[in-house]
PyMOL Python script that loads the backbone (N, CA, C, O; Angstrom):
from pymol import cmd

cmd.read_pdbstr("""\
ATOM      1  N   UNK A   1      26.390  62.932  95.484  1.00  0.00           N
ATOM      2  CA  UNK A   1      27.784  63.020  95.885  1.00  0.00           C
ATOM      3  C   UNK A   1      28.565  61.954  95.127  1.00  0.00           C
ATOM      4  O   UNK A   1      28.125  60.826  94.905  1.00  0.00           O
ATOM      5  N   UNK A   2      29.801  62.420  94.736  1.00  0.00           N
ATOM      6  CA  UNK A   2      30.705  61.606  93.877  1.00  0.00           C
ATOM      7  C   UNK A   2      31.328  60.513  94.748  1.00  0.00           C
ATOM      8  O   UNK A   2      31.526  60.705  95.947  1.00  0.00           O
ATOM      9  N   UNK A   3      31.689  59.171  94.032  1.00  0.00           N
ATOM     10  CA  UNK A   3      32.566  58.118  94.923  1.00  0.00           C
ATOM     11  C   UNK A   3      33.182  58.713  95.397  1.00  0.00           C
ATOM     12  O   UNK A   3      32.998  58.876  96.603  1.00  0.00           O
ATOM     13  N   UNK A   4      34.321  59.416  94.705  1.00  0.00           N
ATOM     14  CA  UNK A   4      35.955  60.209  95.492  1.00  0.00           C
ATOM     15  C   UNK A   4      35.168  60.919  96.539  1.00  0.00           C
ATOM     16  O   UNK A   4      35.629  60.529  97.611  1.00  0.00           O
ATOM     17  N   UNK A   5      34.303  61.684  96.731  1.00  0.00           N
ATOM     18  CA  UNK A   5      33.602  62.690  97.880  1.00  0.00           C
ATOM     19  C   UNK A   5      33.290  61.578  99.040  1.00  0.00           C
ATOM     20  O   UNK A   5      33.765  61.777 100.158  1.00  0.00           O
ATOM     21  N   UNK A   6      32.767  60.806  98.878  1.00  0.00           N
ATOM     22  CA  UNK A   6      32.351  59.722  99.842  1.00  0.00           C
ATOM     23  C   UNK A   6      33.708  59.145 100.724  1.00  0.00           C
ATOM     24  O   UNK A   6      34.002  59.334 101.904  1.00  0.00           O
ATOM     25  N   UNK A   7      34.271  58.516  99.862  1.00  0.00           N
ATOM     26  CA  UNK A   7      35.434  57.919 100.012  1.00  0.00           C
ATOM     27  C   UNK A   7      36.155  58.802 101.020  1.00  0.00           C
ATOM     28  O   UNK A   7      36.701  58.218 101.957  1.00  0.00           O
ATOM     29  N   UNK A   8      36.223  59.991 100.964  1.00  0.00           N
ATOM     30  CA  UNK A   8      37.253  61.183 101.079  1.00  0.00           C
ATOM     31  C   UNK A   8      36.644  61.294 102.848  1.00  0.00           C
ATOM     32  O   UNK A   8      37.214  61.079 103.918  1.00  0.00           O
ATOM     33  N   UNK A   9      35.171  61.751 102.482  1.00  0.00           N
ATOM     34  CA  UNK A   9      34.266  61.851 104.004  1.00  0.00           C
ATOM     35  C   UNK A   9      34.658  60.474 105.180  1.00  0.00           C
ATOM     36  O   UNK A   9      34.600  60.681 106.392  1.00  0.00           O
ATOM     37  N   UNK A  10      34.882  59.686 104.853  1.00  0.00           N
ATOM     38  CA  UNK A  10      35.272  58.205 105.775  1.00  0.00           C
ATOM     39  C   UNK A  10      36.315  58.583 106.471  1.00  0.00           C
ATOM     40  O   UNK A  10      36.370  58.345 107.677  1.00  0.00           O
ATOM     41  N   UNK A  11      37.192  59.159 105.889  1.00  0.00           N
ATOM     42  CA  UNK A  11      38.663  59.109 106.701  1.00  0.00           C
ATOM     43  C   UNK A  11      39.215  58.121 106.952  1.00  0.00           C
ATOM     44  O   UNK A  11      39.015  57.515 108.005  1.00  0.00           O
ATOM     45  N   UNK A  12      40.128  57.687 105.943  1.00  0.00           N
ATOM     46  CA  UNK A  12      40.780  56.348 105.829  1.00  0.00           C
ATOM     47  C   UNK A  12      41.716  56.356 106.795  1.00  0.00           C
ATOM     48  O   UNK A  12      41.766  57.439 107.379  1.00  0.00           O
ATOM     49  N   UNK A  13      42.549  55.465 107.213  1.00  0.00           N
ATOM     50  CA  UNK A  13      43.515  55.266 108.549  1.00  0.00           C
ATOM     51  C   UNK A  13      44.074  54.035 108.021  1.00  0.00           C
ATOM     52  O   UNK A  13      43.555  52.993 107.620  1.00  0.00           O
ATOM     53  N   UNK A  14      45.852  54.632 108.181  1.00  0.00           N
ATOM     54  CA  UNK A  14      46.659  53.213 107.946  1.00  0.00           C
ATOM     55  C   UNK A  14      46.485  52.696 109.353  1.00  0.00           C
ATOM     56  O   UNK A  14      46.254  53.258 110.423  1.00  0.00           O
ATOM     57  N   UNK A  15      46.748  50.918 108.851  1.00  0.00           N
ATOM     58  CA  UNK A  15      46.460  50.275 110.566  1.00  0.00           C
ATOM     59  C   UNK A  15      48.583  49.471 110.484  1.00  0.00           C
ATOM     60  O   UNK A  15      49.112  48.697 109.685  1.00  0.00           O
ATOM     61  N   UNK A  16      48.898  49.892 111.206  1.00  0.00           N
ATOM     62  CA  UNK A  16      49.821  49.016 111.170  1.00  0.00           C
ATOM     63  C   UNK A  16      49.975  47.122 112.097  1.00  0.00           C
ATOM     64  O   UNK A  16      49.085  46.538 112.716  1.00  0.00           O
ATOM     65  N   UNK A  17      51.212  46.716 111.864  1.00  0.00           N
ATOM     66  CA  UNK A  17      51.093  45.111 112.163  1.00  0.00           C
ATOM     67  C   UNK A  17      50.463  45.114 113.268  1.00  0.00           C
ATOM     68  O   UNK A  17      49.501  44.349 113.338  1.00  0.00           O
ATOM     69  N   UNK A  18      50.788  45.937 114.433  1.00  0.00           N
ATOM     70  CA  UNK A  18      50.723  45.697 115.759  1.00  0.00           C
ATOM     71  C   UNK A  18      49.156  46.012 116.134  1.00  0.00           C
ATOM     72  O   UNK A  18      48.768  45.896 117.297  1.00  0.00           O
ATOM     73  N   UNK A  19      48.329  46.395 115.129  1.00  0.00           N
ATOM     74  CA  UNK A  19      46.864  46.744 115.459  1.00  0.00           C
ATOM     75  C   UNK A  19      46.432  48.534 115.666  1.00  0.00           C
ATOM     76  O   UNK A  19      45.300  48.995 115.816  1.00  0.00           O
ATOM     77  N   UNK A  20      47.763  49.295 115.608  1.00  0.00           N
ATOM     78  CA  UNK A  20      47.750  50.605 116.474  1.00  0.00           C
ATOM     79  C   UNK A  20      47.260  51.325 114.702  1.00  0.00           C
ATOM     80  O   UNK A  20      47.487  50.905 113.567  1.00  0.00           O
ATOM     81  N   UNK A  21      46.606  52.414 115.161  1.00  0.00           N
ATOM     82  CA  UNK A  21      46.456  53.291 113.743  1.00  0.00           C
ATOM     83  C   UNK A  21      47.469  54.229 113.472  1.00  0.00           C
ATOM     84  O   UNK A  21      47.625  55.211 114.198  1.00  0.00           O
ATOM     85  N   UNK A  22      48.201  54.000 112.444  1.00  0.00           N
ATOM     86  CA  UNK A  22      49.325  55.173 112.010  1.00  0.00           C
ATOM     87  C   UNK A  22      49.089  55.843 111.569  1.00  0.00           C
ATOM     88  O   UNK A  22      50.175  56.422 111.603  1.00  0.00           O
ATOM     89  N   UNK A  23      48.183  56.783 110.768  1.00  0.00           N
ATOM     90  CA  UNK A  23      47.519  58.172 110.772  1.00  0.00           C
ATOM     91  C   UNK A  23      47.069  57.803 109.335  1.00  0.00           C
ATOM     92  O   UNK A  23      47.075  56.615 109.011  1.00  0.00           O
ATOM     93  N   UNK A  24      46.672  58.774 108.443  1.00  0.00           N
ATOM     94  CA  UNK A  24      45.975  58.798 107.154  1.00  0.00           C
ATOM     95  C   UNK A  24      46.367  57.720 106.057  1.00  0.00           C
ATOM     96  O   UNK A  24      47.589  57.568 106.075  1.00  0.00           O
ATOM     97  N   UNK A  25      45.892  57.106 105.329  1.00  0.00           N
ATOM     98  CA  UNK A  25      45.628  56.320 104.335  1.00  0.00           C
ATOM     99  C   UNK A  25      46.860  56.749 103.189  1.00  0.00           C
ATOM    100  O   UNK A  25      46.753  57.939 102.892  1.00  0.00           O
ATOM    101  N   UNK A  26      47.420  56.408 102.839  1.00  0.00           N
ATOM    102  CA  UNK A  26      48.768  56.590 101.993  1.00  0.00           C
ATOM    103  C   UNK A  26      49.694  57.465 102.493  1.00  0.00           C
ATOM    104  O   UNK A  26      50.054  58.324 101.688  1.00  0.00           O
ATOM    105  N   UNK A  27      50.212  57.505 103.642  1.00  0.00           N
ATOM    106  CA  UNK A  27      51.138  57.684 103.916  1.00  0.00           C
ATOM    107  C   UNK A  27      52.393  57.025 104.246  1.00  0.00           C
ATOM    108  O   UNK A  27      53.354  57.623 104.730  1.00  0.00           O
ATOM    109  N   UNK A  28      52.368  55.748 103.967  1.00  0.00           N
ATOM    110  CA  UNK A  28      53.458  54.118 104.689  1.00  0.00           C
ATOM    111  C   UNK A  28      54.554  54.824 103.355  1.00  0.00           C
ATOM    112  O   UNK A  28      54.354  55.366 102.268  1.00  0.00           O
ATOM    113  N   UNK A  29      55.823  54.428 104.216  1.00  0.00           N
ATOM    114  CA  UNK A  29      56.868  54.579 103.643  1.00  0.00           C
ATOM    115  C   UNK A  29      57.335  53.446 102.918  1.00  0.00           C
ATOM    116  O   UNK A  29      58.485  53.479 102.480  1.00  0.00           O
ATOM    117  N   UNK A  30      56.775  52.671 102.767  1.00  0.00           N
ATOM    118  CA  UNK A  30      56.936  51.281 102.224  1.00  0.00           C
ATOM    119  C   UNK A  30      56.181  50.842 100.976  1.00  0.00           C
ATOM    120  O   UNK A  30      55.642  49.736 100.939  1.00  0.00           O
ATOM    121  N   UNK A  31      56.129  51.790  99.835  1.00  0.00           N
ATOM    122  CA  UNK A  31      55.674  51.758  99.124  1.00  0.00           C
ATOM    123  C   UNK A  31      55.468  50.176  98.310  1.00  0.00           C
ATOM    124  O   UNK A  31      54.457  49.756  97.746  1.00  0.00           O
ATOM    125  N   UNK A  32      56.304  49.757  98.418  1.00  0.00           N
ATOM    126  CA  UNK A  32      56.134  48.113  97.717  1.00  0.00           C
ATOM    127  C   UNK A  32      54.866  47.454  98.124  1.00  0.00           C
ATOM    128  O   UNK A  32      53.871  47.061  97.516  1.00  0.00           O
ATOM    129  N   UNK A  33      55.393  47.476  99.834  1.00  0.00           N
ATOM    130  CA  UNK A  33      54.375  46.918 100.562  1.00  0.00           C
ATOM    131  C   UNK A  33      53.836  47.215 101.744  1.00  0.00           C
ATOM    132  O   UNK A  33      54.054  46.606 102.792  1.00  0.00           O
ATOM    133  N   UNK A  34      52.833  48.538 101.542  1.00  0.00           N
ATOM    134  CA  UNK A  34      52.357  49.169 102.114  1.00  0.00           C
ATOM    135  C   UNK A  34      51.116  48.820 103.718  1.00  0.00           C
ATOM    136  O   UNK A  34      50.704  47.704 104.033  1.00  0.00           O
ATOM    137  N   UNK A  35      51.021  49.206 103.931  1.00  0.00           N
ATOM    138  CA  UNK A  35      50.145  48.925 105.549  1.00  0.00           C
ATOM    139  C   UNK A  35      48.840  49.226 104.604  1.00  0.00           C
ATOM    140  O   UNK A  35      48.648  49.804 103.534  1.00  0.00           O
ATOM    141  N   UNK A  36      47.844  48.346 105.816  1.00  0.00           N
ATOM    142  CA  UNK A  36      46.497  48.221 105.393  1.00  0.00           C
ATOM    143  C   UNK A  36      45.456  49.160 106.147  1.00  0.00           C
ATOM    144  O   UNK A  36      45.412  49.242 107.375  1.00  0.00           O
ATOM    145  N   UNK A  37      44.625  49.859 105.279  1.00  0.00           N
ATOM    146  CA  UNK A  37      43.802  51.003 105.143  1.00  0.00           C
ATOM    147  C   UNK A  37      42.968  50.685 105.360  1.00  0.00           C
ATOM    148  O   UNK A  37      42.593  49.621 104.868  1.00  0.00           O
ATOM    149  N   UNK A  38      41.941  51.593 106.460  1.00  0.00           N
ATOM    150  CA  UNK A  38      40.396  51.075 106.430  1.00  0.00           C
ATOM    151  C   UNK A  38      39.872  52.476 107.003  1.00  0.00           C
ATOM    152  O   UNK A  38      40.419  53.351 107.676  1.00  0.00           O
ATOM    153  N   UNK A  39      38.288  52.297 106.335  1.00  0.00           N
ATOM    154  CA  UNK A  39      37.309  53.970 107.388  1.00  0.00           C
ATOM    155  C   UNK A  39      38.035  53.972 108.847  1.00  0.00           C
ATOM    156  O   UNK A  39      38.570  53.093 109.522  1.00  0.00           O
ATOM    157  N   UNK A  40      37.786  55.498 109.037  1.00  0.00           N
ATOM    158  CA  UNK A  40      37.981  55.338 110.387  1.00  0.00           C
ATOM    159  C   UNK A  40      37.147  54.473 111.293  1.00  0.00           C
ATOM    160  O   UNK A  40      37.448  53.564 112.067  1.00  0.00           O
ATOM    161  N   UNK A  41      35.830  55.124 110.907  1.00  0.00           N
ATOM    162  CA  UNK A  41      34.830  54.530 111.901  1.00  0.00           C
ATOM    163  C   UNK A  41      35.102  52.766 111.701  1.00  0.00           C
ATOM    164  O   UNK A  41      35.422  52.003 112.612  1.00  0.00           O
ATOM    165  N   UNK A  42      34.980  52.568 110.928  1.00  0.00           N
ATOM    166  CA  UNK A  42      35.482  50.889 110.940  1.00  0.00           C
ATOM    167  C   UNK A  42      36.647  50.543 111.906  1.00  0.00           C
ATOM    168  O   UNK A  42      36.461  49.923 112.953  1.00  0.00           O
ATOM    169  N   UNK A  43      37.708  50.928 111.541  1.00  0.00           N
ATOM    170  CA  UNK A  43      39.308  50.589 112.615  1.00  0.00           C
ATOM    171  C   UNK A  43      38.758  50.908 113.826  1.00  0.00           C
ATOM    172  O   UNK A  43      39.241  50.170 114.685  1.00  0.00           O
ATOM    173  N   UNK A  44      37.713  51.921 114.421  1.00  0.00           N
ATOM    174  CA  UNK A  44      37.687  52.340 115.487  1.00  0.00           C
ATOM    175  C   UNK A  44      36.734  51.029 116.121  1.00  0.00           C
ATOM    176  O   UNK A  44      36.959  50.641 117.267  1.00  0.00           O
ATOM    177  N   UNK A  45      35.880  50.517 115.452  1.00  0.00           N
ATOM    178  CA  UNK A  45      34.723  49.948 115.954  1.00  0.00           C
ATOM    179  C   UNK A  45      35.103  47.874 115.966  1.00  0.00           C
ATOM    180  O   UNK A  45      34.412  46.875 116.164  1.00  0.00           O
ATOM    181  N   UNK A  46      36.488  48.127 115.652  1.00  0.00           N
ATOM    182  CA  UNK A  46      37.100  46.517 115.693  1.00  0.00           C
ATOM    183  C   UNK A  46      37.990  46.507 116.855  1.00  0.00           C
ATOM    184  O   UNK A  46      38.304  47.525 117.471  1.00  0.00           O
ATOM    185  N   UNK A  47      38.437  45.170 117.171  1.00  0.00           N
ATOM    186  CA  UNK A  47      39.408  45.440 118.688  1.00  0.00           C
ATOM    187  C   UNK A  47      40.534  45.545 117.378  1.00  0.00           C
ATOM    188  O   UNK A  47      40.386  45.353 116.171  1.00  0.00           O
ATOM    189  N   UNK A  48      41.925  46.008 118.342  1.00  0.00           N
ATOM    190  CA  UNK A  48      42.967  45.959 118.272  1.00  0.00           C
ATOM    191  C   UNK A  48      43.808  44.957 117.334  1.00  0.00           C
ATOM    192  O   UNK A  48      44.688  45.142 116.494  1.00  0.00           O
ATOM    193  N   UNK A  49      43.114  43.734 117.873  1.00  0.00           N
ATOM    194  CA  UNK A  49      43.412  42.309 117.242  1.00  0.00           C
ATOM    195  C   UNK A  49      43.080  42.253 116.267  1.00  0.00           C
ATOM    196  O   UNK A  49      44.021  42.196 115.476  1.00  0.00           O
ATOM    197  N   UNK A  50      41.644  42.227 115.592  1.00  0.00           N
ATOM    198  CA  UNK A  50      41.364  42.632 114.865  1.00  0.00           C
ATOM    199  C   UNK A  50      42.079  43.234 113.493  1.00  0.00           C
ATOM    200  O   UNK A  50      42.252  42.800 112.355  1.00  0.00           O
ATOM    201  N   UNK A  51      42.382  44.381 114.152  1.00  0.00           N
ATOM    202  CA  UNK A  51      42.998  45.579 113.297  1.00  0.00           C
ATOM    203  C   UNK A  51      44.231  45.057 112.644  1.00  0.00           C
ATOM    204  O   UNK A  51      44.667  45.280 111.514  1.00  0.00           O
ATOM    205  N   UNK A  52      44.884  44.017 113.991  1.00  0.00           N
ATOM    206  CA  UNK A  52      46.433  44.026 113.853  1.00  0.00           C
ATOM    207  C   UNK A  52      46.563  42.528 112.906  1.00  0.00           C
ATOM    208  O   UNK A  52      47.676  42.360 112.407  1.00  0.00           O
ATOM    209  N   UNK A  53      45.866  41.806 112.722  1.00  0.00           N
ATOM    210  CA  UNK A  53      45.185  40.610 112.051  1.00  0.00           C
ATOM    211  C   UNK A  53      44.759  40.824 110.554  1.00  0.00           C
ATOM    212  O   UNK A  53      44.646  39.886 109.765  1.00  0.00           O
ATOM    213  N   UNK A  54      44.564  41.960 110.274  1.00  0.00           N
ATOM    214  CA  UNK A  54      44.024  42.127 108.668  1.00  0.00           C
ATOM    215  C   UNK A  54      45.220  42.854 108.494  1.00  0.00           C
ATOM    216  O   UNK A  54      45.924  42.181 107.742  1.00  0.00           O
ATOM    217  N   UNK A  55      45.742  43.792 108.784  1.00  0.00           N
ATOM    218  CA  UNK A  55      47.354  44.424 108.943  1.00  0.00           C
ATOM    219  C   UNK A  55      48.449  43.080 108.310  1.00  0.00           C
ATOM    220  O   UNK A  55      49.207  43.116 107.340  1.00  0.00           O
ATOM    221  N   UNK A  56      48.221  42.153 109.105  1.00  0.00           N
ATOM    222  CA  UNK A  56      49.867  41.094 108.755  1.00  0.00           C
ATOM    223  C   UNK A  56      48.826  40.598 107.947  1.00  0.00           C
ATOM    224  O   UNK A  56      48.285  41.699 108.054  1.00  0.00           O
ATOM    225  N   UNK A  57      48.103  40.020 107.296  1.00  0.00           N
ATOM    226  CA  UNK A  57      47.500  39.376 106.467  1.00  0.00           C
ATOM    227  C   UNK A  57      47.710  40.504 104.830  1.00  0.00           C
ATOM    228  O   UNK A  57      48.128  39.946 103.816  1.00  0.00           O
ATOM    229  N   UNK A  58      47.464  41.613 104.802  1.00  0.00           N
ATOM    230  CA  UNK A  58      47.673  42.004 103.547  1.00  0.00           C
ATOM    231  C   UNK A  58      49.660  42.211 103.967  1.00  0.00           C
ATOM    232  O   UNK A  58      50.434  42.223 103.010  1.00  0.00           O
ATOM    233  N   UNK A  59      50.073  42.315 105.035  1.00  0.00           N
ATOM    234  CA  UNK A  59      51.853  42.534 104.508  1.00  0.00           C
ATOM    235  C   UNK A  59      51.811  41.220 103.947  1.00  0.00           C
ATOM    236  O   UNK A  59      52.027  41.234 102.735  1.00  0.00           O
ATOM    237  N   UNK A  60      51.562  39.868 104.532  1.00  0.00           N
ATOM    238  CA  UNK A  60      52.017  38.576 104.411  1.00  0.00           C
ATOM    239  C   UNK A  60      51.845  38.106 102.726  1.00  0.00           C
ATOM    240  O   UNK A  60      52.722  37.590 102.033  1.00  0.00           O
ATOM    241  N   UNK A  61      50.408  38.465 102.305  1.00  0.00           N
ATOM    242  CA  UNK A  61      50.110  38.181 100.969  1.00  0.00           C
ATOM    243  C   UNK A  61      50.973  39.310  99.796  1.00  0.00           C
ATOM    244  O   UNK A  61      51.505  39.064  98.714  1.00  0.00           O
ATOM    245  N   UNK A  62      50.853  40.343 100.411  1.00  0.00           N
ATOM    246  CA  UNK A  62      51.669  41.239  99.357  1.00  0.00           C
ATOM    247  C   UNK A  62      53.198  40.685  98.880  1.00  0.00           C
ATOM    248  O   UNK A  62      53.715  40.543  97.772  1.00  0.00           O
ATOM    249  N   UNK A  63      53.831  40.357 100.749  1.00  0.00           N
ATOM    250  CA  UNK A  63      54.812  40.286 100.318  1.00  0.00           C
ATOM    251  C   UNK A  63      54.702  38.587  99.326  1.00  0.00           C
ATOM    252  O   UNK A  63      55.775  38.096  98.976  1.00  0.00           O
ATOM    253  N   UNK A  64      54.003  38.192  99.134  1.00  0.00           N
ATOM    254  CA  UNK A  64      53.947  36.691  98.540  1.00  0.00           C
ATOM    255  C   UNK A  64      53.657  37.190  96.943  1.00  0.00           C
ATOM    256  O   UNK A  64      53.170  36.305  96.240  1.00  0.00           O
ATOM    257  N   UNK A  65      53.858  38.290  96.387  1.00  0.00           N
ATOM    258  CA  UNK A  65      52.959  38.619  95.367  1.00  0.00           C
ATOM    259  C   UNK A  65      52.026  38.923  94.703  1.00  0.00           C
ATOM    260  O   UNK A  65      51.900  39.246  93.522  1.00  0.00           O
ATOM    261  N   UNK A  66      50.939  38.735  96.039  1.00  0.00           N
ATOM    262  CA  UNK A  66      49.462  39.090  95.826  1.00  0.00           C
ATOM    263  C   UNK A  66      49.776  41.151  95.288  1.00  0.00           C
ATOM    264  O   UNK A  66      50.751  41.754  95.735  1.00  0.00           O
ATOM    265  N   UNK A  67      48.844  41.768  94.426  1.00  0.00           N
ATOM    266  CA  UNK A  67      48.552  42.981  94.504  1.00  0.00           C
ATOM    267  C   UNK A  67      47.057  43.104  95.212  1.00  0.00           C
ATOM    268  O   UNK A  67      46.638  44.001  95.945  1.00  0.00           O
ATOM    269  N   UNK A  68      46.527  42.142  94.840  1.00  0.00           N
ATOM    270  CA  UNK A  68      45.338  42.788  96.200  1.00  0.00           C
ATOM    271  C   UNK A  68      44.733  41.831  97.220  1.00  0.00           C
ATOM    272  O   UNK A  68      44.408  40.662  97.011  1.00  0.00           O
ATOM    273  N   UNK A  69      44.645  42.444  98.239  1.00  0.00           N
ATOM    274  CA  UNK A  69      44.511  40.982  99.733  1.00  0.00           C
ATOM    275  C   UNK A  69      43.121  41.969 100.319  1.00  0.00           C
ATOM    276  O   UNK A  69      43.049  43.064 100.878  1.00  0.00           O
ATOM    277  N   UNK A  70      42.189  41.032  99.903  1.00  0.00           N
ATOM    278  CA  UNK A  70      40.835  40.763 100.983  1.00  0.00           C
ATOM    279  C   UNK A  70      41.234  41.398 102.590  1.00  0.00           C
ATOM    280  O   UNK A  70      42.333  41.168 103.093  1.00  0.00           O
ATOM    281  N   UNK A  71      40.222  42.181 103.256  1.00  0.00           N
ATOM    282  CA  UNK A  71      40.043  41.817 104.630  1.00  0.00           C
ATOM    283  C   UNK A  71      39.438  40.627 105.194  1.00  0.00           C
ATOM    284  O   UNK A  71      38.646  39.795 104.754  1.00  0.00           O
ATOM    285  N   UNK A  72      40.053  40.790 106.320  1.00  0.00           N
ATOM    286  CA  UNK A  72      39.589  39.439 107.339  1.00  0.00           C
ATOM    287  C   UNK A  72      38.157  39.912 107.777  1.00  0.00           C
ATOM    288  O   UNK A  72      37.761  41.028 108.112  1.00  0.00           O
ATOM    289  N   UNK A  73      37.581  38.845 107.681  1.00  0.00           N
ATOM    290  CA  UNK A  73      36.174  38.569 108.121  1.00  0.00           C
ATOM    291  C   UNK A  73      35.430  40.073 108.878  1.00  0.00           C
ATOM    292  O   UNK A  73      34.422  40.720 108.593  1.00  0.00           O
ATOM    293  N   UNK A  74      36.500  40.218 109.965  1.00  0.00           N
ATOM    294  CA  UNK A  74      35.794  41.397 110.834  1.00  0.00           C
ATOM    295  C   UNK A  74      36.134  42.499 110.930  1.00  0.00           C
ATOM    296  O   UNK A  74      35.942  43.276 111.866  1.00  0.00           O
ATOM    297  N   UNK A  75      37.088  42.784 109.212  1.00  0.00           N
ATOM    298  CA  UNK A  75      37.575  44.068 108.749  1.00  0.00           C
ATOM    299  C   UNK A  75      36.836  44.007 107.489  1.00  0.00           C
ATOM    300  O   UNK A  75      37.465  44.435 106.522  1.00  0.00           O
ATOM    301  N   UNK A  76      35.696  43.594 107.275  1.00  0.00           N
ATOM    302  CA  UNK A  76      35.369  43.625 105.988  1.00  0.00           C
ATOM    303  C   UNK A  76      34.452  45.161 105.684  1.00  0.00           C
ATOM    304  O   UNK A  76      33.378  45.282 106.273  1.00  0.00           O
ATOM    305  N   UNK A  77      34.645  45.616 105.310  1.00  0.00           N
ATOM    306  CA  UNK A  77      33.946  47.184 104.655  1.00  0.00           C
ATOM    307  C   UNK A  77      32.627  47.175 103.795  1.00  0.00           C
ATOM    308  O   UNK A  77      32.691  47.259 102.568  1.00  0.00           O
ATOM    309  N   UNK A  78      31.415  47.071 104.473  1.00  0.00           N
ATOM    310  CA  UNK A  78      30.749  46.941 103.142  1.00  0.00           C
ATOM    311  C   UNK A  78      29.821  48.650 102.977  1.00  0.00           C
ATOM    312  O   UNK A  78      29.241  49.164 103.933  1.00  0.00           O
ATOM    313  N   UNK A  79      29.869  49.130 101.903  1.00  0.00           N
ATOM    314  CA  UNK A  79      29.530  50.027 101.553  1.00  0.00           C
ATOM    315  C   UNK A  79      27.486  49.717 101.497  1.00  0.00           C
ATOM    316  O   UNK A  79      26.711  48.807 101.203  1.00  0.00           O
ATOM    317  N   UNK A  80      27.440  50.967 101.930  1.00  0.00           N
ATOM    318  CA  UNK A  80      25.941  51.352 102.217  1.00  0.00           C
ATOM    319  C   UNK A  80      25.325  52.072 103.074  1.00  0.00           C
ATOM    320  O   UNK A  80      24.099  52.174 103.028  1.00  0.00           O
TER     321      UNK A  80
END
""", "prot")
cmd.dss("prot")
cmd.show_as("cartoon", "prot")
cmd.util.cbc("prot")
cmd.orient("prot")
């Protein structure tokens, strides 16, 4: 199975600031500085806080100039 096939099977989920999931993975109207994406099963299996904690951490760095911001510790994704 191809990366994109894999990738695709996860079901990505925007998380917005507040921790809540705003539905599929590129959909934020905020293209500059977009909300932070993760598997479903991941967003599902972190608290709230969590969620809402790696959320303001990539707005906060984006909006600082960063193009790409790390997850927090207990949003980290590791493939396998």
């Amino acid at each position: 199975m191809g990366e994109l096939a894999k990738w695709r099977k996860q079901q990505w989920v925007r998380i917005g600031t507040d921790g809540n999931i705003k539905g599929p993975c590129g959909t934020s109207k905020n293209k500059k500085n977009p909300d932070r994406c993760l598997p479903k099963r991941k967003a599902l299996s972190i608290g709230k806080s969590a969620r809402a904690a790696t959320a303001r951490k990539k707005k906060r760095e984006q909006k600082g100039g960063r193009k790409v911001v790390s997850n927090t510790a207990k949003a980290k994704v590791r493939n396998g």
